[in-house]
C-alpha positions as CSV (number, residue, x, y, z in Angstrom):
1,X,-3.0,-2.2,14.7
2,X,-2.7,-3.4,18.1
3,X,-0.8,-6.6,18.9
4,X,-4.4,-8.2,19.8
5,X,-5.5,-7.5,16.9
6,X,-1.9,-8.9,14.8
7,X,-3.2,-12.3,16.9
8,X,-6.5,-12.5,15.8
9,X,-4.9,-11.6,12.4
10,X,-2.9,-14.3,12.8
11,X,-5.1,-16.8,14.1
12,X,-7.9,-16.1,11.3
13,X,-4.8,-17.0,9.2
14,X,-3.7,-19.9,9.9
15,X,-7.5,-20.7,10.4
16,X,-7.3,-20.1,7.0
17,X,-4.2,-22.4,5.9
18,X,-5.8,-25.3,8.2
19,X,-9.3,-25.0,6.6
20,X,-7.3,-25.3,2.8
21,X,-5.4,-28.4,4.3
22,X,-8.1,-30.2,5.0
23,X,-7.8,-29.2,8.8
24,X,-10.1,-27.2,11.3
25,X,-10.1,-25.2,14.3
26,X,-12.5,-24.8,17.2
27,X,-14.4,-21.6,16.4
28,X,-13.0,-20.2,19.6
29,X,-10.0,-19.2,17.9
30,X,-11.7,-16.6,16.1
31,X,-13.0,-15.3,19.2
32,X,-11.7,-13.0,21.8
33,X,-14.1,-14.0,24.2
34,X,-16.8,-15.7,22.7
35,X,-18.9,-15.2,26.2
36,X,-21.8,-12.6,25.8
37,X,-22.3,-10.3,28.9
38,X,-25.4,-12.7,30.4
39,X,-22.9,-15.7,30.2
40,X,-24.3,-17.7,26.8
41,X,-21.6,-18.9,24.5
42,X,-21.4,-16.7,21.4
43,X,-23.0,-18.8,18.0
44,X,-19.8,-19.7,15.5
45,X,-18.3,-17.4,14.0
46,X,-19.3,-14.7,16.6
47,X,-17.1,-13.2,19.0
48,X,-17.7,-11.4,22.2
49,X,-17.5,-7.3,21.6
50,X,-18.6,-5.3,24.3
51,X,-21.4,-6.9,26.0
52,X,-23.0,-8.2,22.3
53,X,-22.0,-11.2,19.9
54,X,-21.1,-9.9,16.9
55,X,-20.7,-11.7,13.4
56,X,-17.1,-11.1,13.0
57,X,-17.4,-13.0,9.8
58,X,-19.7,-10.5,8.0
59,X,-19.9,-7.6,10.4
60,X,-17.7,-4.9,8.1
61,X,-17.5,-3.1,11.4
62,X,-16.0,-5.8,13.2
63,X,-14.3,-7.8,10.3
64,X,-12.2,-10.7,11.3
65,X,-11.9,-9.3,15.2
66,X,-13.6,-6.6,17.5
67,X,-13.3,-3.1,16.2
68,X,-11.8,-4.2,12.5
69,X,-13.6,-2.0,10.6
70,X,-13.5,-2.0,6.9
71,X,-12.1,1.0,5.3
72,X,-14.1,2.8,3.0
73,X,-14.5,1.6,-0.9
74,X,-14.0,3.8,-3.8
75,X,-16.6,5.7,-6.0
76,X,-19.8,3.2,-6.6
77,X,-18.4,-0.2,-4.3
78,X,-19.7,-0.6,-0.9
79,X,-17.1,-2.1,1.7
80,X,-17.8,-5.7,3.0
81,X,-17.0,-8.7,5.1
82,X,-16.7,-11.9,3.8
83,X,-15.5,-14.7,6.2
84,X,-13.8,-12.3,8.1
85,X,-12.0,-10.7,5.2
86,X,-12.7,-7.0,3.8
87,X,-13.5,-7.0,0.5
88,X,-14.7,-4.4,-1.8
89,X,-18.2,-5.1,-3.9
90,X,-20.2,-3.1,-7.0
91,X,-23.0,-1.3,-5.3
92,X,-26.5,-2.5,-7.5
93,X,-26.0,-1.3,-10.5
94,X,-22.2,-0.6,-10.4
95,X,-19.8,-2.3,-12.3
96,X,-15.6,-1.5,-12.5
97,X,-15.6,-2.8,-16.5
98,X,-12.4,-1.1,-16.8
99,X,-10.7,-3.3,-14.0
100,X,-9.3,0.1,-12.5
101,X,-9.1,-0.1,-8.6
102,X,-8.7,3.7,-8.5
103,X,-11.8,4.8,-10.0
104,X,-14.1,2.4,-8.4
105,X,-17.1,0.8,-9.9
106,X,-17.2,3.6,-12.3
107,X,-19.5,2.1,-14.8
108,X,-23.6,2.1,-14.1
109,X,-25.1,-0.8,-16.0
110,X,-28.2,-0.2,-15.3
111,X,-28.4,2.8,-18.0
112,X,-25.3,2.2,-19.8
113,X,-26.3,0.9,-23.3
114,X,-22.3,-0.1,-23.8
115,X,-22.7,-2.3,-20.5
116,X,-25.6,-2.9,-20.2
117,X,-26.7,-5.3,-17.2
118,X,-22.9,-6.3,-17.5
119,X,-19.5,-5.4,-18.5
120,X,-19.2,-5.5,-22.3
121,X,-22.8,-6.2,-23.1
122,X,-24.1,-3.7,-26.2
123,X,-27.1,-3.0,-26.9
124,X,-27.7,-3.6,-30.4
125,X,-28.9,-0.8,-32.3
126,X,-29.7,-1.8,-35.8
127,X,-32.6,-1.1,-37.2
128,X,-33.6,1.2,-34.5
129,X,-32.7,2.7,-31.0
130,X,-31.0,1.3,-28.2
131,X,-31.4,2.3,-24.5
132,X,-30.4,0.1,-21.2
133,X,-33.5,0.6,-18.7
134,X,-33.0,-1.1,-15.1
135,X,-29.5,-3.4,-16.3
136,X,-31.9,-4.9,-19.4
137,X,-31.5,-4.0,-23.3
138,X,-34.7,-1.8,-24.8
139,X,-34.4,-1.0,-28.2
140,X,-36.9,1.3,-30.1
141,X,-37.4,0.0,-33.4
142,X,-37.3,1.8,-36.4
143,X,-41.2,1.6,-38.5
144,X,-41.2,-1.1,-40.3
145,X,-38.4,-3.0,-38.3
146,X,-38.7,-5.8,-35.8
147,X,-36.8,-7.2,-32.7
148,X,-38.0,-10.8,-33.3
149,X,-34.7,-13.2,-32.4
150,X,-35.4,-11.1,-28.5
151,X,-31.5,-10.9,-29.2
152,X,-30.7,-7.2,-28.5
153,X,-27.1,-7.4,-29.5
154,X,-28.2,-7.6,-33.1
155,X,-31.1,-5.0,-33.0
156,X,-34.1,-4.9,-35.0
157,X,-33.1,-7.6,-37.7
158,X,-36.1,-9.0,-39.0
159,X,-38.0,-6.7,-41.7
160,X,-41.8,-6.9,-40.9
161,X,-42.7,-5.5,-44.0
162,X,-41.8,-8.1,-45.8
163,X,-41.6,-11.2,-43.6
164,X,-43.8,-14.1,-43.8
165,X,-43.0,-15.2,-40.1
166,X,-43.2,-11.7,-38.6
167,X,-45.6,-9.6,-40.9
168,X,-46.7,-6.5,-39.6
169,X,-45.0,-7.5,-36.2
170,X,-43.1,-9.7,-34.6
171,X,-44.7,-13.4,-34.2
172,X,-47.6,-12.6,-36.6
173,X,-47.1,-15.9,-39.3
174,X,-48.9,-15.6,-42.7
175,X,-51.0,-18.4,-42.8
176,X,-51.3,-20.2,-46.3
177,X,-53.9,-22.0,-47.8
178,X,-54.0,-25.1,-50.3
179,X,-51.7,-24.7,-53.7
180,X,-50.3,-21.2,-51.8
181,X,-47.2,-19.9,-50.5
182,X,-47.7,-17.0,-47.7
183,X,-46.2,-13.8,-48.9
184,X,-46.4,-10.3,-46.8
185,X,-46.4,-7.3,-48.4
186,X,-46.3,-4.1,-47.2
187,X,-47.0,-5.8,-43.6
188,X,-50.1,-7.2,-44.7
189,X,-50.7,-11.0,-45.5
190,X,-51.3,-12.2,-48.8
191,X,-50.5,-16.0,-50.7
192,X,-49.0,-16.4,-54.2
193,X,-50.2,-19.0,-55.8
194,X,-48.6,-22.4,-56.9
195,X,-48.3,-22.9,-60.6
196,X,-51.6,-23.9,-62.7
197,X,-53.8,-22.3,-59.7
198,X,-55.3,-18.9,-58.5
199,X,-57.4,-17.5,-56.0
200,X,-60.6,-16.7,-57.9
201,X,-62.9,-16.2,-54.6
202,X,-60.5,-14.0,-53.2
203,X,-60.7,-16.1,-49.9
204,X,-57.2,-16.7,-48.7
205,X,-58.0,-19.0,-46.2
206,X,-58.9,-21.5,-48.8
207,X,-55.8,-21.0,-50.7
208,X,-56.0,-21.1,-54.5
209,X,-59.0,-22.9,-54.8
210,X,-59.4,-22.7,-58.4
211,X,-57.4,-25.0,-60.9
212,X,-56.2,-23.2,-64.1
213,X,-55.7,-24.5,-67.5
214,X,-59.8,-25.6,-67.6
215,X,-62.2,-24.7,-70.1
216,X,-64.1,-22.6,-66.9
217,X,-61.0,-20.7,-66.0
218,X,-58.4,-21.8,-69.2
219,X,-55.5,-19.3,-68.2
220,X,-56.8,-17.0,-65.4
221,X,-59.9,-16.8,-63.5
222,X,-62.0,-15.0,-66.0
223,X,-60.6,-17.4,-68.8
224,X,-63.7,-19.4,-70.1
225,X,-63.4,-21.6,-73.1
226,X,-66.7,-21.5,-75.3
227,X,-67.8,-23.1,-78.3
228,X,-69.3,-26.3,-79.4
229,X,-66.0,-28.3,-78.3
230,X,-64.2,-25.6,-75.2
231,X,-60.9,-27.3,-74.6
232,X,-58.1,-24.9,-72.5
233,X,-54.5,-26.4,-74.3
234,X,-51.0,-27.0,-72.0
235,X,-50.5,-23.4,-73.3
236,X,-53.6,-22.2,-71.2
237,X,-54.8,-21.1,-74.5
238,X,-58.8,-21.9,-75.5
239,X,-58.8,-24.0,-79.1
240,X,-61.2,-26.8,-80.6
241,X,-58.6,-29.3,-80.3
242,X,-55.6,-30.6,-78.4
243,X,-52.6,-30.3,-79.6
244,X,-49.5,-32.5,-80.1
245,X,-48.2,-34.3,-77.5
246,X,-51.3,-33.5,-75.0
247,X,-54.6,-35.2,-73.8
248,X,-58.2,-34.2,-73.4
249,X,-59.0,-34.1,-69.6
250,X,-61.9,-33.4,-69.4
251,X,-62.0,-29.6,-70.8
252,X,-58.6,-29.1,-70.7
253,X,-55.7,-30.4,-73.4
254,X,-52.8,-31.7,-71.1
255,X,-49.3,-32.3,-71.4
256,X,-49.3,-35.5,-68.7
257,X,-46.0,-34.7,-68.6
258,X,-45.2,-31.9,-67.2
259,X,-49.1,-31.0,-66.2
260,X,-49.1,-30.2,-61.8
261,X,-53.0,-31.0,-62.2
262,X,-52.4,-34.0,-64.6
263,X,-49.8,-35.1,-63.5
264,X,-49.0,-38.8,-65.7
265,X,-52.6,-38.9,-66.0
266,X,-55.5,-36.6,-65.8
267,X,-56.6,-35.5,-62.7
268,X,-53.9,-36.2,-60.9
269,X,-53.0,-32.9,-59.0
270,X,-49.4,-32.4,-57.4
271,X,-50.0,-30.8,-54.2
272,X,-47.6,-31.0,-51.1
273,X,-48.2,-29.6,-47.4
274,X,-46.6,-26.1,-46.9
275,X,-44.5,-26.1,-50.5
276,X,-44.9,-26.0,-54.3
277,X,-45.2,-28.5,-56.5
278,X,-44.0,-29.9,-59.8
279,X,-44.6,-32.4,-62.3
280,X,-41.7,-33.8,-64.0
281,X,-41.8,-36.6,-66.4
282,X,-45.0,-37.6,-65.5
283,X,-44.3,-37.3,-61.9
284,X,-44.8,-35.2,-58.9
285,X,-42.3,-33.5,-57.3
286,X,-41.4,-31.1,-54.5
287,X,-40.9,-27.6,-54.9
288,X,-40.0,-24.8,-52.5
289,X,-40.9,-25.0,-49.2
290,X,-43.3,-22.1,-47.7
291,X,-41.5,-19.5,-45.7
292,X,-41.1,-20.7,-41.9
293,X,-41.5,-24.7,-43.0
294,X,-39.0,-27.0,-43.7
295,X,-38.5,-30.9,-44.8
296,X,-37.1,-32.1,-42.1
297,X,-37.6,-35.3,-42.2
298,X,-36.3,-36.0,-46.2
299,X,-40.0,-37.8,-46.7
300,X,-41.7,-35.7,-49.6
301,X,-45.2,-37.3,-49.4
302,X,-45.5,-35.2,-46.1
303,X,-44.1,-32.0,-47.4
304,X,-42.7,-29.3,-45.7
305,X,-43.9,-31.0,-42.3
306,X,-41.6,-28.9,-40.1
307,X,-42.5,-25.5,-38.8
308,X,-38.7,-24.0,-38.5
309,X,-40.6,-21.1,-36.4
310,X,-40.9,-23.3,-32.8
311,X,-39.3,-26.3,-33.6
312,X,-36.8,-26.7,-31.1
313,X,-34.9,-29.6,-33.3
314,X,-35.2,-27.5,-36.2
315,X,-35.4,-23.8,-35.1
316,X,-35.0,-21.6,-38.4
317,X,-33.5,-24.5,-40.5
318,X,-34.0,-28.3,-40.4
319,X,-31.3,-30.0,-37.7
320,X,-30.8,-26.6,-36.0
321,X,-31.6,-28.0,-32.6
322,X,-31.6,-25.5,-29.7
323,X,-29.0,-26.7,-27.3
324,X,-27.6,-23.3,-25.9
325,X,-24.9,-24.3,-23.3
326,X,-25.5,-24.3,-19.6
327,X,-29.2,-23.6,-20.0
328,X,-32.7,-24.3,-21.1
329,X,-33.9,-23.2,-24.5
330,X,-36.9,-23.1,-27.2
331,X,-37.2,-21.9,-30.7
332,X,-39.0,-18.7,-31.0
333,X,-39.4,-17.1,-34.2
334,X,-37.4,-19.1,-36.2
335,X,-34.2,-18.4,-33.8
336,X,-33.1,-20.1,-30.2
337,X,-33.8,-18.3,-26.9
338,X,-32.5,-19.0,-23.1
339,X,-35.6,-20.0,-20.7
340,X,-33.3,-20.4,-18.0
341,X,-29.8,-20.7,-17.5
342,X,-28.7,-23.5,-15.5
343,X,-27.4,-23.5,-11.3
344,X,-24.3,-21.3,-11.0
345,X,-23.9,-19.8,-14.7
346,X,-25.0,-16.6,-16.1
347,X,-26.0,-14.9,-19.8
348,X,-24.3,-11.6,-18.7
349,X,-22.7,-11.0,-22.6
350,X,-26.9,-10.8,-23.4
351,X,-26.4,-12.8,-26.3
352,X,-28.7,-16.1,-26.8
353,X,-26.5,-17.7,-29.0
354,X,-23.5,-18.0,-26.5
355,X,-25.8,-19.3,-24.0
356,X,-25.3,-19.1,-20.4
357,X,-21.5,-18.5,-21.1
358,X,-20.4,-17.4,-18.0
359,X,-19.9,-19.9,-15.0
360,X,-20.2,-17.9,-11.4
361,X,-19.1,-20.0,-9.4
362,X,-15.1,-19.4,-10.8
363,X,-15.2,-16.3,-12.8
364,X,-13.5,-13.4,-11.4
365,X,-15.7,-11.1,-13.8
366,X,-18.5,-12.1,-12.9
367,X,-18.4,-13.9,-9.6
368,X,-21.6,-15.3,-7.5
369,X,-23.8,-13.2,-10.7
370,X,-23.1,-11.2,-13.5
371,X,-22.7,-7.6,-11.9
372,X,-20.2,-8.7,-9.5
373,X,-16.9,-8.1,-10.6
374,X,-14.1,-9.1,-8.2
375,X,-11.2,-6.8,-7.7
376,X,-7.8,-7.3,-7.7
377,X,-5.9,-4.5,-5.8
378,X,-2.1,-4.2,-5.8
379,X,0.5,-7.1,-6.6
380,X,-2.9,-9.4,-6.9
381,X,-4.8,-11.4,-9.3
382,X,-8.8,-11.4,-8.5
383,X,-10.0,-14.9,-8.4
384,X,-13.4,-16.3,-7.9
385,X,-13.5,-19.5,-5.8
386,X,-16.9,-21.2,-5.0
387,X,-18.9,-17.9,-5.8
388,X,-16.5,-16.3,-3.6
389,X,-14.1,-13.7,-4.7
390,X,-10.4,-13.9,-3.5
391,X,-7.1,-12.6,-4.5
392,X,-4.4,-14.4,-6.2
393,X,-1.0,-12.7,-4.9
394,X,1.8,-12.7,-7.1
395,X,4.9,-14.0,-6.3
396,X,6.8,-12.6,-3.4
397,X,3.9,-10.7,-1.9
398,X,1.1,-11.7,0.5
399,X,-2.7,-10.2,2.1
400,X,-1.4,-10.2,5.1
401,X,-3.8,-7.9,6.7
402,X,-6.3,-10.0,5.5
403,X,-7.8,-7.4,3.5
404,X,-9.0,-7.3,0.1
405,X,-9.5,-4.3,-0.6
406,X,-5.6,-3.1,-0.8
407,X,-4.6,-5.9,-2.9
408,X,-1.4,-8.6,-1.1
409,X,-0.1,-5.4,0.8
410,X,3.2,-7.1,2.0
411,X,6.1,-8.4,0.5
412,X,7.2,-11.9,1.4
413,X,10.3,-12.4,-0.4
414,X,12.8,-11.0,1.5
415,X,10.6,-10.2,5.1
416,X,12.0,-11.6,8.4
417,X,8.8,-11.1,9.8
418,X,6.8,-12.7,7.2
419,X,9.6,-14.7,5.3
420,X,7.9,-16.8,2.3
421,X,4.5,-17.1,3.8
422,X,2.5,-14.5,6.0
423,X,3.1,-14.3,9.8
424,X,6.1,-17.0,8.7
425,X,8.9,-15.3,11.7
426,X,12.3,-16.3,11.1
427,X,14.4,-16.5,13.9
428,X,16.5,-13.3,15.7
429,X,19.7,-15.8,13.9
430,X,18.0,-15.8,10.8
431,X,17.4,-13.8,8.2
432,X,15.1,-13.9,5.3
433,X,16.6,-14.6,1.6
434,X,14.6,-15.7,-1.3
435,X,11.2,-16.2,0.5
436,X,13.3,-18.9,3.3
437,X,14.7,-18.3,6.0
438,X,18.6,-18.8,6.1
439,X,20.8,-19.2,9.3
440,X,23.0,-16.1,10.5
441,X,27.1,-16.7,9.9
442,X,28.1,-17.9,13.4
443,X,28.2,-15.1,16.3
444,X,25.9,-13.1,14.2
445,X,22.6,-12.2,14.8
446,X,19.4,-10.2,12.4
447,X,20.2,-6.8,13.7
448,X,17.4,-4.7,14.5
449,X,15.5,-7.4,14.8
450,X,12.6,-5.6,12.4
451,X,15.6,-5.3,9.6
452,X,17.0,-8.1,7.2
453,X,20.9,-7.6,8.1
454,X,23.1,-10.3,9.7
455,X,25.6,-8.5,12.2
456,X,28.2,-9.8,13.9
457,X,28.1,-9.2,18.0
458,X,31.0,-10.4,18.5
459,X,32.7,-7.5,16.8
460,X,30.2,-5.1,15.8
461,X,30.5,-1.4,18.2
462,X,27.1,-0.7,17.5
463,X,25.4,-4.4,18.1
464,X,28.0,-5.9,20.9
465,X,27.3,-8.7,22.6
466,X,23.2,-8.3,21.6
467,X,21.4,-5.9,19.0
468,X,21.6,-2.3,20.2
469,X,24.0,-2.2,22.5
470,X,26.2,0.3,21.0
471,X,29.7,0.8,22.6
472,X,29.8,4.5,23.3
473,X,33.8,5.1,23.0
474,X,34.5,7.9,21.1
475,X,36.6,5.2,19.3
476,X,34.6,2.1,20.5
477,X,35.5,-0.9,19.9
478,X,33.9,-4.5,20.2
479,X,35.7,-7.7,21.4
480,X,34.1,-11.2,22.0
481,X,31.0,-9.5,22.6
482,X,32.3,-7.0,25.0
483,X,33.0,-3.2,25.0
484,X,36.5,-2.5,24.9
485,X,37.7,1.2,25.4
486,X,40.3,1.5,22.4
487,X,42.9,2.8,25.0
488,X,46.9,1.8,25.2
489,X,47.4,0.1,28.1
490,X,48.4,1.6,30.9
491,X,45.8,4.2,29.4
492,X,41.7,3.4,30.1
493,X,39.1,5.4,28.4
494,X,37.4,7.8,30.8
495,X,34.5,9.7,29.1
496,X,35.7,10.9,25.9
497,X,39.7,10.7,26.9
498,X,42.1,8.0,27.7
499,X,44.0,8.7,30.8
500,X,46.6,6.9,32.8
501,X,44.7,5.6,35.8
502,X,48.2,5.3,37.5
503,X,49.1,8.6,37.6
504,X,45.8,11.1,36.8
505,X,44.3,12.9,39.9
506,X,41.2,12.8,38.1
507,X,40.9,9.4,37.3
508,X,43.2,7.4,39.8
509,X,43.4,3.6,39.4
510,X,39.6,3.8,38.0
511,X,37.3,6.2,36.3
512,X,36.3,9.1,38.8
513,X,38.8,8.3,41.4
514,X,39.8,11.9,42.1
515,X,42.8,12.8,43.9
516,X,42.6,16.4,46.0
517,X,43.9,18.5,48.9
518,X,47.3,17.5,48.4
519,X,46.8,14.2,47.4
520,X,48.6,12.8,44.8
521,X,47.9,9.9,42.6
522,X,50.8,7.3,42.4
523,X,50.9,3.9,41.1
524,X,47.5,4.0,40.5
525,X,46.5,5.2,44.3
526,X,46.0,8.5,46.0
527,X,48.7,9.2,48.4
528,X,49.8,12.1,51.1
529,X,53.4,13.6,51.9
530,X,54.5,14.6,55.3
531,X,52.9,12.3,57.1
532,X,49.4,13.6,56.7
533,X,46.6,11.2,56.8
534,X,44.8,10.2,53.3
535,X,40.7,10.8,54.2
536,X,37.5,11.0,52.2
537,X,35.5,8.6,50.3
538,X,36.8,5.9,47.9
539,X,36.5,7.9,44.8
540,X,37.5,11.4,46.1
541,X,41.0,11.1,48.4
542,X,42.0,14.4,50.4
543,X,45.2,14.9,52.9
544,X,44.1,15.6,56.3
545,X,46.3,18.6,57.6
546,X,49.1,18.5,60.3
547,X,48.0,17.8,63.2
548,X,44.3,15.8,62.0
549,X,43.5,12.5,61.5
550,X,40.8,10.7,59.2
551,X,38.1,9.0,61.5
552,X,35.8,6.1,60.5
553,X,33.0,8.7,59.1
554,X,36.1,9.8,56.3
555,X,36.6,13.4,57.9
556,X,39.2,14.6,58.9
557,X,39.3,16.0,62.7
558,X,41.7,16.9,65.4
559,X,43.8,14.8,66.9
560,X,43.0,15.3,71.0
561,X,45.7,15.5,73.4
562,X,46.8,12.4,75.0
563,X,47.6,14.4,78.6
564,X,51.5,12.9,78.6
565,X,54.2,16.0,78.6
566,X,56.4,14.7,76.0
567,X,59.2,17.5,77.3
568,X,58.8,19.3,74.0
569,X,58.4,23.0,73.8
570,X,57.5,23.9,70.9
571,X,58.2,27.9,71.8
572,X,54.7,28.7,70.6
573,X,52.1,30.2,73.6
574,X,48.5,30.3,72.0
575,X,47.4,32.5,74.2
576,X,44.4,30.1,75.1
577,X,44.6,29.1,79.2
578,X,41.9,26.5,79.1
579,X,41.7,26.7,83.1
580,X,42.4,22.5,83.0
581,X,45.1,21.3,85.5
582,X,45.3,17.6,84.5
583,X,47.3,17.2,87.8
584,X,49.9,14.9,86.4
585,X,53.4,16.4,86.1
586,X,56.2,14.7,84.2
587,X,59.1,16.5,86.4
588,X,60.9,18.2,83.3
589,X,61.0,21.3,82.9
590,X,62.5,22.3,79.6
591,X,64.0,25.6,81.0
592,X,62.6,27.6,78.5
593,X,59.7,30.5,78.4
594,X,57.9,30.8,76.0
């Protein structure tokens, strides 16, 4: 990353820590340029790339800053941006139920009858078959079986051979008529009739119609009483007379009793809506209720007044009222179904009696909707704030690349460059312990400056005087922040070797100060014998010969002749006339040829 980039990075951060705060920034600081090439100001959260404003808040190409691209999501996620953050997302129909960054989103909900539509959601499949088709339950019930609850985690509970609610299908109530019960058999209707009645017209809708225990139908329907004096006894038995304990109604010998159709006196029927009846003691009385009713309301004059089926204060019993949670509901078939599920929440377990369980606006399984599941990446929680998934670092590590999709990447705890907090810098005399930053000793300093080490300049060969300036003496040696060469005095260190300056020809009062062409070096300075001149530059001293003298350029040269006779015959002839009389003669001859 380029340190452009590490700004904006930065910048979107502590954007970031202002926003939480309770602060803001002007938009421009998540902008590079946030000019387009014709001159018009970019719109918030856009920033200038190229010639075009790009949405570096949502453009995964160009997430957080220009040319940020998102790197590429595992098996079934799709790489996004989200306020200028990378974050990893289910592709439709994907879901990582296993919570496993490596494998991906590796579950497809949309066919997978163990996640179906969601993580952890089974379809039932009691009573029959159970496929996922498109994220939603399916089940193939069995013959003779019924899904009627709509709850697929259960399966085909409800028998429709035999149920009066749901006979021969789902939804298909048994109606009854007066003195019945409904009854299906074999998934066909049919009503069983209260006591002391029967169906002799073989009408159902009109119930029982036909009172037993009468001289015309004394104990079934073909039951007639004949004679001079037909009386049907309590016993539903034709004789001339009643018996002990009964009364002539009519035809019929009653026990007023205990009689449903005479009931404490003759011709007083018991009959209730939706339920059987009784007579005790001379009184009516409430029997059973019907399949599907209920009395709900504790009054038995009404009956069974309640239909259990769609009552949504009594759905399948009496005070069963649907209030699923987080939603709206109604009372089908006897059980309590979601119409809707309220702003922000979710039925992704499937299951109606749970409700709309899940809320998405701070669930990290199911954050914004059910299928998306946030991740977490490494030394992370996943969280789900607002809708909006986010990661929870744990402690001692941050996201300070801003991106999701490798988890809180860096460690804070003991980082100089982010000490405690991302992009938190301790000083170059400070050095990162325990998530703070803690001061240096004195004369020390964080050496290299990308390490976590406290070093001593004053003393340290390798850092002295500043980080990185390593004494290079073979045995180098740091004092007060200075290089010292290690040598015993008179010595100094000279490349790899201490030598005397005083006295080396090689090294003569300083390093490289050479000493040649019979110089000598002595008390720390190049010196010639005889009388011969000392020449060259400063650092490399030669003797002139006999005879030559050093002039200003540092050669040495000739020395001419000065044209006095000095009387001295030095009884050597060259041998070289150089045809110059100088005219001047000093008047001594020496007396000697040469």
């Amino acid at each position: 990353m380029t340190n452009s980039t590490g700004s904006l990075w930065a910048k979107l951060a502590l954007a970031s820590a202002l926003a939480i705060g309770g602060c803001s920034l002007p938009h421009a600081s998540l902008r590079q340029d946030a000019t387009a090439g014709d001159g018009a100001a970019c719109g918030d959260g856009s920033a200038r790339c190229g010639t075009s404003c790009i949405a570096v808040t949502s453009d995964p190409m160009n997430c957080g800053g220009c040319g940020v691209r998102c790197p590429s999501a595992g098996p079934g996620q799709e790489a996004s941006c989200v306020n200028g953050s990378c974050v990893a997302t289910c592709m439709p129909g994907r879901q990582d139920c296993d919570n496993n960054a490596a494998n991906g989103c590796e579950v497809t909900t949309a066919t997978d009858p163990m996640n179906c539509g969601s993580c952890g959601r089974s379809c039932g499949g009691m009573g029959g078959t159970a496929t996922c088709v498109g994220g939603s339950c399916s089940i193939a019930c069995m013959p003779g079986r019924g899904n009627c609850d709509m709850d697929d985690s259960n399966g085909c509970e409800t028998d429709v051979n035999t149920a009066a609610g749901h006979c021969g299908r789902c939804g298909n109530v048994c109606p009854s008529g007066p003195n019945s019960a409904a009854v299906c058999n074999a998934g066909m209707c049919a009503i069983t009739c209260n006591m002391g009645f029967a169906d002799c017209d073989g009408m159902a809708s009109n119930g029982c119609e036909t009172q037993l225990g009468t001289a015309t139908a004394c104990a079934n329907c073909g039951s007639m009483c004949t004679g001079s004096t037909p009386i049907c006894n309590s016993s539903m038995v034709c004789v001339n007379g009643c018996g002990t304990g009964e009364m002539r109604c009519g035809g019929t010998c009653a026990n007023l009793s205990n009689s449903v159709t005479n009931c404490g006196m003759c011709g007083r029927v018991c009959s209730f809506p939706n339920a059987a009846a009784s007579c005790s003691m001379g009184t009516c009385r409430l029997g059973a209720c019907n399949a599907g009713f209920g009395n709900c309301d504790g009054n038995d004059a009404n009956g069974c007044e309640t239909p259990l089926g769609t009552s949504s204060a009594h759905c399948g019993r009496c005070n069963n009222r649907c209030n699923l949670a987080n939603s709206m509901s109604a009372c089908m078939g006897g059980s309590c179904v979601i119409t809707s599920c309220n702003a922000g929440f979710g039925n992704c377990d499937g299951m109606n009696a749970t409700g709309c369980e899940v809320d998405h606006s701070s669930t990290a399984t199911a954050c914004r909707d059910c299928a998306t599941r946030c991740g977490a990446g490494n030394n992370a929680t996943a969280t789900c704030v607002m809708s909006a998934c986010g990661l929870a670092c744990t402690t001692g590590f941050g996201n300070c690349d801003m991106n999701n999709l490798n988890g809180c990447e860096m460690s804070v705890a003991n980082n100089p460059q982010h000490c405690g907090a991302c992009n938190n810098a301790c000083s170059p005399a400070q050095r990162c312990n325990g998530a703070s930053c803690q001061a240096c000793p004195m004369g020390a300093l964080r050496c290299p400056v990308s390490g976590n080490t406290c070093v001593n300049v004053q003393t340290d060969p390798m850092n002295c005087g500043s980080c990185g300036n390593a004494c290079s003496e073979p045995t180098p040696s740091c004092v007060a922040g200075v290089c010292a060469s290690g040598c015993m005095a008179p010595q100094m260190r000279c490349g790899g070797a201490c030598v005397n300056t005083q006295t080396s020809n090689m090294h003569c009062g300083a390093c490289g100060t050479t000493c040649s062409s019979g110089a000598s070096c002595n008390a720390g300075a190049c010196t010639c014998a005889g009388g011969r001149a000392l020449c060259g530059p400063m650092t490399a001293r030669i003797c002139c010969a006999v005879g030559e003298r050093c002039n200003a350029g540092g050669s040495c040269e000739l020395i001419p002749d000065s044209g006095v006779d000095t009387g001295v015959d030095t009884g050597v002839d060259t041998g070289v006339d150089t045809g110059a009389d100088t005219g001047n003669d000093t008047g001594n001859d020496t007396g000697s040829d040469t």
